[in-house]
C-alpha positions as CSV (number, residue, x, y, z in Angstrom):
1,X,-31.4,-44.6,2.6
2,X,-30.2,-41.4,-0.1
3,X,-26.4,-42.4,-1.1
4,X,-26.0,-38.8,-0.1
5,X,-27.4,-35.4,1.2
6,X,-27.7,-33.3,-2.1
7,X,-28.2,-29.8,-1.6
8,X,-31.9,-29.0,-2.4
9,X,-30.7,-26.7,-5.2
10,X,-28.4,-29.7,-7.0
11,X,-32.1,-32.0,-7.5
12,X,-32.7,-29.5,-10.4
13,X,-31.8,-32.0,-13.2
14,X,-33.0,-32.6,-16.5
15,X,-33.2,-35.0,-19.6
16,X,-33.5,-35.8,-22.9
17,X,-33.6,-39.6,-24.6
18,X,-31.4,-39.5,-27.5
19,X,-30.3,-42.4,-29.9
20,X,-30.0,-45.4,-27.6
21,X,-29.2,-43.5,-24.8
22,X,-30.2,-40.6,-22.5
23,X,-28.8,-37.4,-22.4
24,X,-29.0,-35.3,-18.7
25,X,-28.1,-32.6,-17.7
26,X,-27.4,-30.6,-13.9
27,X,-26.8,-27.2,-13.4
28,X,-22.7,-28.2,-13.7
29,X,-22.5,-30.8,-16.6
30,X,-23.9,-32.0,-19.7
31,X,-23.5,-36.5,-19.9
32,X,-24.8,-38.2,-22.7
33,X,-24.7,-42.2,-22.2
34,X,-25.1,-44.3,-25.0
35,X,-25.1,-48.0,-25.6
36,X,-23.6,-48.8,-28.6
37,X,-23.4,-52.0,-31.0
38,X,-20.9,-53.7,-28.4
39,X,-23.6,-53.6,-25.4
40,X,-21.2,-51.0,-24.0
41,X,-22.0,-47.6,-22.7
42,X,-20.7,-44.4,-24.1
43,X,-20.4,-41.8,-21.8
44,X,-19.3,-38.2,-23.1
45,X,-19.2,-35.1,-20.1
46,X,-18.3,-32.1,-20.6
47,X,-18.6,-29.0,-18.0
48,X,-21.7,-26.3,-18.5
49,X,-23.2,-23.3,-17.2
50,X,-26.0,-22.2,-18.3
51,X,-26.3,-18.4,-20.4
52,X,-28.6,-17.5,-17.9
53,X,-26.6,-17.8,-15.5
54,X,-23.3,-16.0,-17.0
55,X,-25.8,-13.0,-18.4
56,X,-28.2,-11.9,-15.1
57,X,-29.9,-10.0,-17.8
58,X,-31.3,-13.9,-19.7
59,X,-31.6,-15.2,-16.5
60,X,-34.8,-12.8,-15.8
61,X,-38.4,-14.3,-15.5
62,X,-40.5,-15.1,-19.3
63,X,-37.0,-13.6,-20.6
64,X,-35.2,-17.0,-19.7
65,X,-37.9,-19.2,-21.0
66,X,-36.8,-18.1,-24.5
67,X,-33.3,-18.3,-24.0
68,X,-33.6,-21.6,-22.4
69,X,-35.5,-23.3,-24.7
70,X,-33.3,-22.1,-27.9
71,X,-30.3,-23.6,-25.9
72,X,-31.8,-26.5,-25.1
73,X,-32.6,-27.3,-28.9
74,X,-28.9,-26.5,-29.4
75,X,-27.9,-28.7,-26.6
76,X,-30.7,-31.4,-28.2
77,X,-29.4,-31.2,-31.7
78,X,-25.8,-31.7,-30.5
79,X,-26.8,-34.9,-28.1
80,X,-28.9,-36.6,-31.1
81,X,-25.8,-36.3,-33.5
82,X,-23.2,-37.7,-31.0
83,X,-25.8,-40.5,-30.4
84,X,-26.5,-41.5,-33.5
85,X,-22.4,-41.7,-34.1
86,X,-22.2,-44.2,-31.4
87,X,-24.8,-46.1,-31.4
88,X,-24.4,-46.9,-35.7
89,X,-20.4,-47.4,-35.2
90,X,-21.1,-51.2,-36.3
91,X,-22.8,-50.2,-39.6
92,X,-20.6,-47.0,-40.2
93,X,-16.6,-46.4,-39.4
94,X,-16.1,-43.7,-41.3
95,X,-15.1,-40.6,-39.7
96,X,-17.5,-37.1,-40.3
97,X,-16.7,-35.4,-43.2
98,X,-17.9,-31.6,-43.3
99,X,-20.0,-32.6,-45.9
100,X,-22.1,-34.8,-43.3
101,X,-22.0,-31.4,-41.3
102,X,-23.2,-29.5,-43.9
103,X,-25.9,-31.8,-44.8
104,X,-26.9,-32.7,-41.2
105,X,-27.5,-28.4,-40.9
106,X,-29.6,-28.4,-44.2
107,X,-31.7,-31.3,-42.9
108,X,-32.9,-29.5,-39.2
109,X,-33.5,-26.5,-41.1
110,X,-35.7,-27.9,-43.4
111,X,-37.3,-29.6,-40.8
112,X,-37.5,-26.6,-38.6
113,X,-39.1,-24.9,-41.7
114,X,-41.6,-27.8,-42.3
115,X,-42.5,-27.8,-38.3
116,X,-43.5,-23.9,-38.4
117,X,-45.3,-24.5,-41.3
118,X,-46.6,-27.4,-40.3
119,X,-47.8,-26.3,-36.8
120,X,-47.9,-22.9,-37.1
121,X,-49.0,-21.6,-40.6
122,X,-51.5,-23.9,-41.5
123,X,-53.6,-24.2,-38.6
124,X,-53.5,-20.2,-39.4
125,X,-54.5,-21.3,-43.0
126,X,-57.4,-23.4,-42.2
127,X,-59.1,-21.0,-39.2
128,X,-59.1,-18.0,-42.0
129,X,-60.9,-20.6,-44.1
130,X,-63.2,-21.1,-41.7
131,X,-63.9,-18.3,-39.5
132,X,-62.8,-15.3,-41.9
133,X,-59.8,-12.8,-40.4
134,X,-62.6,-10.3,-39.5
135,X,-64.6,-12.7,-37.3
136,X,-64.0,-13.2,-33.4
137,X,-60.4,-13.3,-32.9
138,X,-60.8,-15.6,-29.7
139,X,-63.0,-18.0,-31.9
140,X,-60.4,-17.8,-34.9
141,X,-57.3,-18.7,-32.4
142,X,-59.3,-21.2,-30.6
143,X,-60.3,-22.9,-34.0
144,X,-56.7,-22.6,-35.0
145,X,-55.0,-23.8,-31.5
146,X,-57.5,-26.9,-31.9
147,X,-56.7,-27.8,-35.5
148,X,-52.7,-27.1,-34.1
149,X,-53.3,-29.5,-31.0
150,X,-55.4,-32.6,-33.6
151,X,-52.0,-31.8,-36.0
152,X,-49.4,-32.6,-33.2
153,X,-51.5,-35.5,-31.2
154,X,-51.6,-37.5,-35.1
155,X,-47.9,-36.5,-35.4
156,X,-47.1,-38.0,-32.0
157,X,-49.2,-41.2,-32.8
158,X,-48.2,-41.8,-36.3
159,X,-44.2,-41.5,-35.1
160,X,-45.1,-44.3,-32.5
161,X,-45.5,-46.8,-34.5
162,X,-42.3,-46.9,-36.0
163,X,-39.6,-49.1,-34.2
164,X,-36.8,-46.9,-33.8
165,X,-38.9,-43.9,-32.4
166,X,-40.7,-46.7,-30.1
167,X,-36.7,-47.2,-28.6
168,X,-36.5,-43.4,-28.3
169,X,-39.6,-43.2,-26.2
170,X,-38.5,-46.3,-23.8
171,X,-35.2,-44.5,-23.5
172,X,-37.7,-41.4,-22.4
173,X,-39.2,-43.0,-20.0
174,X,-36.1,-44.1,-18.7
175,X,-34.9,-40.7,-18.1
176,X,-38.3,-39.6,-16.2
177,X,-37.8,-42.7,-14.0
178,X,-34.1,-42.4,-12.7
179,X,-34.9,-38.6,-12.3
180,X,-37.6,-39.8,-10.1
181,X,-35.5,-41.9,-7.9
182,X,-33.0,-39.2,-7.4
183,X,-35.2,-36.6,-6.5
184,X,-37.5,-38.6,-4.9
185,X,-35.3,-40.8,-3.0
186,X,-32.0,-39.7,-4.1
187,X,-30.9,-43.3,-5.1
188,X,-29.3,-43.9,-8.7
189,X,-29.5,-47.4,-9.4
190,X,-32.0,-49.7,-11.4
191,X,-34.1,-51.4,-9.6
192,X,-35.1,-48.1,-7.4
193,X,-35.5,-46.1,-10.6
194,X,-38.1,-49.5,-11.8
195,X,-40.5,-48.2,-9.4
196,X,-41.4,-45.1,-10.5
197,X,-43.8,-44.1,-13.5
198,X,-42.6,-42.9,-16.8
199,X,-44.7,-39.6,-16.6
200,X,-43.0,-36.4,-15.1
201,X,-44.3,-33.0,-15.0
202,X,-41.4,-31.2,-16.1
203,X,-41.2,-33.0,-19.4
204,X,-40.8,-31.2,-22.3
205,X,-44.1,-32.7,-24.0
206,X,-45.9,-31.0,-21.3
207,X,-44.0,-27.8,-22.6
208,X,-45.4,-28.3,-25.9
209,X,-48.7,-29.2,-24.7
210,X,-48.4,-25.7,-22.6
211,X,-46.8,-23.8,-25.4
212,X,-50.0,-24.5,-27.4
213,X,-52.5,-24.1,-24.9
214,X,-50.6,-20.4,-24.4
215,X,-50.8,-19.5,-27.9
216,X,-54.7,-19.5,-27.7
217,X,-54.5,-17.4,-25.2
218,X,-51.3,-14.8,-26.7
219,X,-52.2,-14.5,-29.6
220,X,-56.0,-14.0,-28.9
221,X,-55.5,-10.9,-26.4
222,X,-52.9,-9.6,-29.5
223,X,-55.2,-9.9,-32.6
224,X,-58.2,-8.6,-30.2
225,X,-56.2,-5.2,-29.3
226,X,-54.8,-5.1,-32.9
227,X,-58.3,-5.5,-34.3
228,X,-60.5,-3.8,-31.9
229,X,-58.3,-0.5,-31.0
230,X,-55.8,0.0,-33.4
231,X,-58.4,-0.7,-36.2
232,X,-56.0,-3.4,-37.7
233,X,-57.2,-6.0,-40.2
234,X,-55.5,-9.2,-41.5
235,X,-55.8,-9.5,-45.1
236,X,-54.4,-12.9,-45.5
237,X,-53.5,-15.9,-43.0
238,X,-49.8,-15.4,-44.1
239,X,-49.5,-11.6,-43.1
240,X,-51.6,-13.1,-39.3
241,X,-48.3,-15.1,-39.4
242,X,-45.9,-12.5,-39.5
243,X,-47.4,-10.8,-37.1
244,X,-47.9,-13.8,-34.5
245,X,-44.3,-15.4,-35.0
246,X,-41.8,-12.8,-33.3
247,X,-44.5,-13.3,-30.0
248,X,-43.1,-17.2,-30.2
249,X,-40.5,-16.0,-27.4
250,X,-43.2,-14.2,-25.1
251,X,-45.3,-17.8,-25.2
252,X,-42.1,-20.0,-24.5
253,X,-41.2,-17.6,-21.7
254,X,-44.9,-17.8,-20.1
255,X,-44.8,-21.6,-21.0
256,X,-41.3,-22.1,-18.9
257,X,-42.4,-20.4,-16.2
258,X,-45.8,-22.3,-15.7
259,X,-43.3,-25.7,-15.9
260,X,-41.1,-24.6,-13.6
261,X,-44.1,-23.8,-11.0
262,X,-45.8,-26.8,-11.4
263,X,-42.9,-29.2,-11.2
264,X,-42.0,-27.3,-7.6
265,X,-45.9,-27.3,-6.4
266,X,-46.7,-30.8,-8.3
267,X,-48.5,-31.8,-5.1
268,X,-50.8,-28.8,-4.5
269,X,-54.5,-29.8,-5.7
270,X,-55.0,-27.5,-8.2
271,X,-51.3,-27.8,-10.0
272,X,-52.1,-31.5,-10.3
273,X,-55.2,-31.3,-12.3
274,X,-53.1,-28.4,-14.5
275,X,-50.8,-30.5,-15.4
276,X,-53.1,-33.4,-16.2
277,X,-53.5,-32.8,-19.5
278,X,-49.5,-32.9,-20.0
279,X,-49.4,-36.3,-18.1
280,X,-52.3,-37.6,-20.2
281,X,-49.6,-36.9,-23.2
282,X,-46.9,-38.4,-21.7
283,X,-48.5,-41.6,-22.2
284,X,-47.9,-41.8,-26.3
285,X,-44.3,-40.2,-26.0
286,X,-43.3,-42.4,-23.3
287,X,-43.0,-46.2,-22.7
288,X,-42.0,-48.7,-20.2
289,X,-38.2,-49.2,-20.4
290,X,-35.6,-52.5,-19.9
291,X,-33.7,-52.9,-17.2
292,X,-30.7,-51.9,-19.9
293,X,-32.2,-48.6,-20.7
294,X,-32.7,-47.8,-17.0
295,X,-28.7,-48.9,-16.7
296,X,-28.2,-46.1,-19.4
297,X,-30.2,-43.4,-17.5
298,X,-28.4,-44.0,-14.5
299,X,-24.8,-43.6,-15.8
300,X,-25.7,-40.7,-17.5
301,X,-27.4,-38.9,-14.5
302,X,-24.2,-39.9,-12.1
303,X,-21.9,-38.6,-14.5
304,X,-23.8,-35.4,-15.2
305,X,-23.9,-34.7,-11.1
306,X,-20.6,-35.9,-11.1
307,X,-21.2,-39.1,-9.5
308,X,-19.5,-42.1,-9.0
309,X,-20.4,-44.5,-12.4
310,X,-17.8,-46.4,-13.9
311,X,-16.6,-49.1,-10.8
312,X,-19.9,-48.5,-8.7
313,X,-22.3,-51.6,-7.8
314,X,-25.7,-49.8,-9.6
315,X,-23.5,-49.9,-13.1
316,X,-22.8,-53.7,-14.4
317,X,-22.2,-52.6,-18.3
318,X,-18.5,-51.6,-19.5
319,X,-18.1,-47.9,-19.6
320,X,-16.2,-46.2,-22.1
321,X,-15.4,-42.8,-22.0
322,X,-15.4,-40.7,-24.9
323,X,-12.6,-38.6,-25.9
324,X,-12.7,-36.0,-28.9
325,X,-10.0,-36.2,-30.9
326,X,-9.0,-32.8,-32.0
């Protein structure tokens, strides 16, 4: 039997595995559980709405893709950095400096940078090799959009091999699954949460897989009209570039709003076969979790829907709540 009735519009919940731990969030709070050194669980909540919802404006269709997904890296960024605090308080005591800060922002720039040029430039680079700028722009952004894809699927591989991404994608899995059991069944504890697979069509992997399959699409119809009736032609793979990046929003947007269908109609025939592909993915960036990491999941999902966790019978770990110390 559900622990509860949960209002149909509350089931809207979401994850992210972080450092040890799992970070979730509902449309009211943001938790991030995190087992640390001690085999305890760190649990840190604190209250939020989303910008969509405080701006109507962001909150319109394609237009809250974007602004979604730049405030969910925010939110990411922020829920890696507290997790790695915790769970390496054996091996480090010392407090932040703003030095760390300072460094830590250097470091996801740089690795923003080398992602766009990674992912997005030289896929650009190599289809101009191949096909020539003036050649079928469909062809040139298919060739590119495949050479993106081979560039992100070895990425995902290589990364799994190493141990402490391995924990990251348990911890992943352990987030689909407890989603799963609340939605589902609307039961938070382990052993219901065991049940269910570790592949969940909202996933953000799916998004990238989407996101990339979109481009294709984009940014073929764009160069087309740019080549064919305004005359336009791309001298270098660079200048393509320019041109393509400030559409980057427009494909999140489309990309949010095809998740956000198929994880409501994930039943209907054709949606399932959609979203294949995305599943089929799921299957590198997740992995079968312990019945520790599930334990992790759980908290943080009761405490982001404000939820019994810390003296309930579905929680056996010691919980300690975090406190910032201003």
């Amino acid at each position: 039997m559900p622990e509860k009735n949960f209002e149909q519009e509350d089931l809207a919940v979401g994850g992210q595995a972080v450092i040890e731990g799992v970070m979730m969030r509902s449309k009211k709070f943001i938790s991030i559980a995190v087992r640390n050194p001690q085999n305890e669980i760190v649990v840190k909540k604190t209250p939020f709405e989303p910008i969509t919802k405080k701006y109507k404006i962001l909150g319109l269709p394609i237009i809250r893709g974007a602004v979604s997904l730049f405030e969910s890296l925010k939110i990411g960024t922020s829920a890696l950095n507290f997790s790695a605090e915790i769970a390496g308080t054996e091996e480090n005591n010392k407090p932040t400096t703003i030095f760390d800060k300072i460094l830590g922002g250097i470091i996801t720039v740089f690795s923003l940078l080398l992602g766009v040029g990674l992912f997005m430039f030289l896929p650009l680079q190599t289809a101009d090799f191949l096909i020539g700028s003036d050649g079928n722009q469909l062809l040139f952004n298919l060739t590119a959009g495949i050479i993106r894809l081979s560039l992100f699927l070895v990425y995902l591989w290589a990364i799994s091999l190493m141990k402490d991404i391995k924990r990251i994608f348990e911890y992943h899995g352990a987030e689909h699954k407890s989603i799963y059991a609340f939605e589902i069944e609307q039961k938070m504890d382990v052993e219901t949460a065991k049940t269910y697979t570790t592949l969940h069509p909202r996933c953000g992997t799916s998004f990238l897989l989407i996101v990339a399959i979109q481009i294709i699409l984009i940014f073929a119809v764009i160069d087309t009209i740019l080549t064919s009736y305004y005359n336009f032609t791309y001298t270098s793979a660079f200048q393509r570039f320019l041109v393509h990046f400030p559409f980057m929003p427009l494909v999140a947007g489309f990309s949010f709003e095809f998740l956000k269908f198929s994880g409501k109609h994930r039943e209907n025939p054709i949606v399932k076969i959609l979203i294949q592909p995305g599943l089929w993915l799921q299957k590198i960036t997740t992995s079968e979790p312990n019945s520790e990491q599930l334990e992790v999941a759980i908290v943080a999902l009761r405490s982001a829907l404000n939820e019994e966790f810390q003296n309930c019978p579905q929680v056996k770990s010691k919980i300690i709540i975090f406190n910032e110390v201003s």
